[in-house]
C-alpha positions as CSV (number, residue, x, y, z in Angstrom):
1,X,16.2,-9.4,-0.8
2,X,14.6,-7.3,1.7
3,X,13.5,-3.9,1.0
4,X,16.4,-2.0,3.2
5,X,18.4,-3.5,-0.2
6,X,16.3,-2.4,-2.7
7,X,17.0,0.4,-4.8
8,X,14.3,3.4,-5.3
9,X,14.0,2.3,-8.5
10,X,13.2,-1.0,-7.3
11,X,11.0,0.2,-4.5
12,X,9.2,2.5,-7.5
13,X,8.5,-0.7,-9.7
14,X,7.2,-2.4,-6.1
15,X,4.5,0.6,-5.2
16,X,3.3,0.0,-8.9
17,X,2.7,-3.0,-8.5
18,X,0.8,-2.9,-5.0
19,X,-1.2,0.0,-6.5
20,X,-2.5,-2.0,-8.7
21,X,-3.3,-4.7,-7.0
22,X,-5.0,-2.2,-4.4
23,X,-7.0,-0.8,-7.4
24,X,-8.2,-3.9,-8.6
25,X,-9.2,-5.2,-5.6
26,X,-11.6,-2.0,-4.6
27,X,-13.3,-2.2,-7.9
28,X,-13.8,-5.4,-6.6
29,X,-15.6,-3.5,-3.8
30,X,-13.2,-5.7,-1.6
31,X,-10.9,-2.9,-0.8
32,X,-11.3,0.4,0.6
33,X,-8.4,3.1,0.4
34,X,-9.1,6.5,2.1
35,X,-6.1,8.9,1.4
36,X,-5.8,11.9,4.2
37,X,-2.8,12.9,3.7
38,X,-0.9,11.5,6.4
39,X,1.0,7.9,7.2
40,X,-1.0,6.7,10.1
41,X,-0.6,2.4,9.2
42,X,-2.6,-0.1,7.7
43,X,-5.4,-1.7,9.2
44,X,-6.1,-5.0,7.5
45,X,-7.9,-8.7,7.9
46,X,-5.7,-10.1,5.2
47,X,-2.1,-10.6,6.2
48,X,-0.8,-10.3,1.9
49,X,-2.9,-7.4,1.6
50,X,-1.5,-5.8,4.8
51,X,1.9,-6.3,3.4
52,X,1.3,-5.1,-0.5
53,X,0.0,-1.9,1.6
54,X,3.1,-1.7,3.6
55,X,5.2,-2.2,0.4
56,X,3.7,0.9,-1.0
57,X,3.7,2.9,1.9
58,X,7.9,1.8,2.3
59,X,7.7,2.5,-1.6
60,X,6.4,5.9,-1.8
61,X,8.2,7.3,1.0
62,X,11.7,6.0,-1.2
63,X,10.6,8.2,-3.8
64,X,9.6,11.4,-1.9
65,X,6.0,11.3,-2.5
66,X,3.4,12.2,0.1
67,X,1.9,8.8,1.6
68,X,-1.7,8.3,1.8
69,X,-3.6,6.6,4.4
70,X,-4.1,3.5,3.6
71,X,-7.0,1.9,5.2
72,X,-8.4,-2.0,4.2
73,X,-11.8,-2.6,5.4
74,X,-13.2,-5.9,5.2
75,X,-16.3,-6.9,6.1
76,X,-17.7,-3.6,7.5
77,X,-14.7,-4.4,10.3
């Protein structure tokens, strides 16, 4: 199922998820998510992580919630 077909309640259960995911990979120190306010992409080294990010991102917008900036830094990249 892609996530054209998914419901928003679907999509809502799916940005849970990634979130935390995200969240236990940055206490990690593995992760770091800086939230500006705006949608500007995903930067990432790690192909899964890029698309849990992208998930939320898709996610959030579904449920009318302002999307944060979601920026993976590995490695001081």
């Amino acid at each position: 199922m892609s996530m054209e077909d998914m419901t928003d309640a679907e999509l809502c259960a799916a940005a849970t998820e990634a979130l935390k995911t995200l969240d236990a990979l940055a206490m990690r120190g593995r992760v770091i998510a800086a939230n500006n306010g705006t949608s500007k992409g995903v930067i990432a080294a790690d192909k899964f992580l890029a698309s849990v990010a992208i998930t939320h991102a898709r996610a959030v917008r579904a449920c009318d919630v302002l999307m944060p900036e979601i920026v993976l830094n590995f490695g001081g990249k």
